[in-house]
GUVOTI-216652 format. One record per residue (C-alpha): x, y, z. Coordinates in steps of 0.1 Angstrom, whole numbers, plus 5000, padded with zeros to 4 digits. Example, Ala and Ser with C-alpha at 12.3 -4.5 7.8 and 13.67 -1.06 7.14 Angstrom:
<atoms>
512349555078;513749895071;
</atoms>
This chain:
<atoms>
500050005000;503050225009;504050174971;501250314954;501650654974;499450625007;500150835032;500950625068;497250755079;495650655047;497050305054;496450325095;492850435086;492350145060;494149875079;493049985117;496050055125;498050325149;499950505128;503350465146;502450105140;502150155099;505250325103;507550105121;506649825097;506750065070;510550135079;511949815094;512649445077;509849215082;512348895093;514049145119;510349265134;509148835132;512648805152;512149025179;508348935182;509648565186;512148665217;509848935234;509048785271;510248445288;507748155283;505748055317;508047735319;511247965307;512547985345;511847585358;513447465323;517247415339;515347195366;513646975341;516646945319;518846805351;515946595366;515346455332;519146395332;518946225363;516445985355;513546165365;511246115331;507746145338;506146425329;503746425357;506146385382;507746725366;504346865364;503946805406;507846905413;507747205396;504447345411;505947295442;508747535433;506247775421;505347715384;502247835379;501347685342;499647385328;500547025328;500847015286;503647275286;505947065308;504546715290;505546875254;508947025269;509846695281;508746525250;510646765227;513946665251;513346275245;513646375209;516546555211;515146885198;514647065231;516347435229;518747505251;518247675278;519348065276;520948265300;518548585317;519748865300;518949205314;516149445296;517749715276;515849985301;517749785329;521149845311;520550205305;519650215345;523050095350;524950315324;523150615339;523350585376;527250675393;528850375393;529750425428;525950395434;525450055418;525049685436;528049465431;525749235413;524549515392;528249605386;529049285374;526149205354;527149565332;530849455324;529649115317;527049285292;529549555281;532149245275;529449045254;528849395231;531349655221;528349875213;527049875246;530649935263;531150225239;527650405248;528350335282;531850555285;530350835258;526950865281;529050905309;531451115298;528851325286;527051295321;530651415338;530751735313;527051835326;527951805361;531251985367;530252215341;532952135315;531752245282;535152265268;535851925264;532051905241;533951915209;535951625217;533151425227;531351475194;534251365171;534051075197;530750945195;530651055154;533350825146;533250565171;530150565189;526450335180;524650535154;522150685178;524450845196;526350975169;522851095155;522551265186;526251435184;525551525151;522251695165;523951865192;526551995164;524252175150;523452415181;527352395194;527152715210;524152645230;524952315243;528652425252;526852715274;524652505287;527352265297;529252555310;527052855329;525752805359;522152965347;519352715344;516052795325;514452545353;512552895368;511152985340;509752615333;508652575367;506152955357;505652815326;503652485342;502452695369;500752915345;499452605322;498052425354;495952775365;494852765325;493652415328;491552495361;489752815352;488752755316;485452845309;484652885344;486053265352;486953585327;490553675317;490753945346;491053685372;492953485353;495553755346;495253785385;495953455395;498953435377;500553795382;500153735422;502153465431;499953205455;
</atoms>
């Protein structure tokens, strides 16, 4: 539809569709978006199947007496998921089991917090996943050499940073040092003065919330009022 010149909302409209939804399929390969639809979330049996693999390995083969084991450990599905795991391991096809790996929003907790504020275990579990991926070791030292520049103020050093993350950083980064190229002078002062627009934002939503609980309820006089004399 996207090739005979609909518009995203002329296809969300005709298919039912959100239109970030058209979009993201419009703009990503189909194999990549069946991939990650095939990994999203950890089966209800994902987190028992280590125990079934050694019990099976040990002799234990009934499926029932899996079924009853593993609800006493807390598994919560149904009797057919452990019967066609344990089947698929008597054929040999059984997938291995895969290690947890942390959510991307949990990783970017980690990159983001002081280090000196993390949990050994959190610690570790970052250099093991900044070990397994160069791309997520090289966002982590650019985001937190950016956070050090906004927090001792040093604004100088911005230029270096870009040329960093352009040539060697993942591409969103360098997408975002390309953006913040284009309003150097801005940034740098922002990464350098000690002025802060946070005020005026706070008048601005002050102002906005006043809006939102006098319209069409009082005239523009005590609306002016309200907002000239500060409660």
């Amino acid at each position: 539809m996207a090739a005979t010149g609909l518009s995203l909302s002329a296809i969300g409209r005709r298919l039912q569709l959100d239109r970030k939804t058209v979009w993201r399929y419009r703009h990503n390969n189909l194999e990549d978006l069946l991939a990650s639809a095939g990994d999203r979330g950890a089966g209800v049996l994902d987190p028992f199947t280590d125990y079934v693999q050694d019990r099976f390995q040990a002799g234990c083969t009934s499926s029932m007496q899996l079924y009853r084991e593993l609800l006493a450990l807390g598994y919560t599905g149904g009797y057919h998921v452990v019967n066609r795991y344990v089947t698929s391991i008597r054929k040999g096809v059984a997938i291995p089991t895969l290690a947890v790996t942390p959510s991307p929003r949990t990783i970017t907790s980690w990159i983001m917090r002081p280090h000196e504020t993390l949990r050994a275990s959190d610690s570790a579990q970052l250099e093991t996943a900044r070990n397994a991926c160069p791309e997520i070791a090289a966002a982590c030292d650019l985001a937190r050499e950016f956070t050090a520049m906004l927090r001792h103020r040093q604004g100088h050093l911005l230029r270096d940073w870009i040329q960093k993350a352009e040539l060697s950083g993942p591409e969103a980064i360098g997408i975002f040092a390309d953006c913040v190229r284009q309003d150097l002078p801005a940034v740098t002062a922002g990464l350098t003065l000690s002025y802060s627009s946070g005020a005026v934002e706070g008048h601005v939503n002050r102002i906005k919330t006043i809006k939102r609980q006098m319209y069409g309820r009082a005239s523009f006089t005590l609306l002016r009022a309200r907002i000239l004399l500060q409660p």
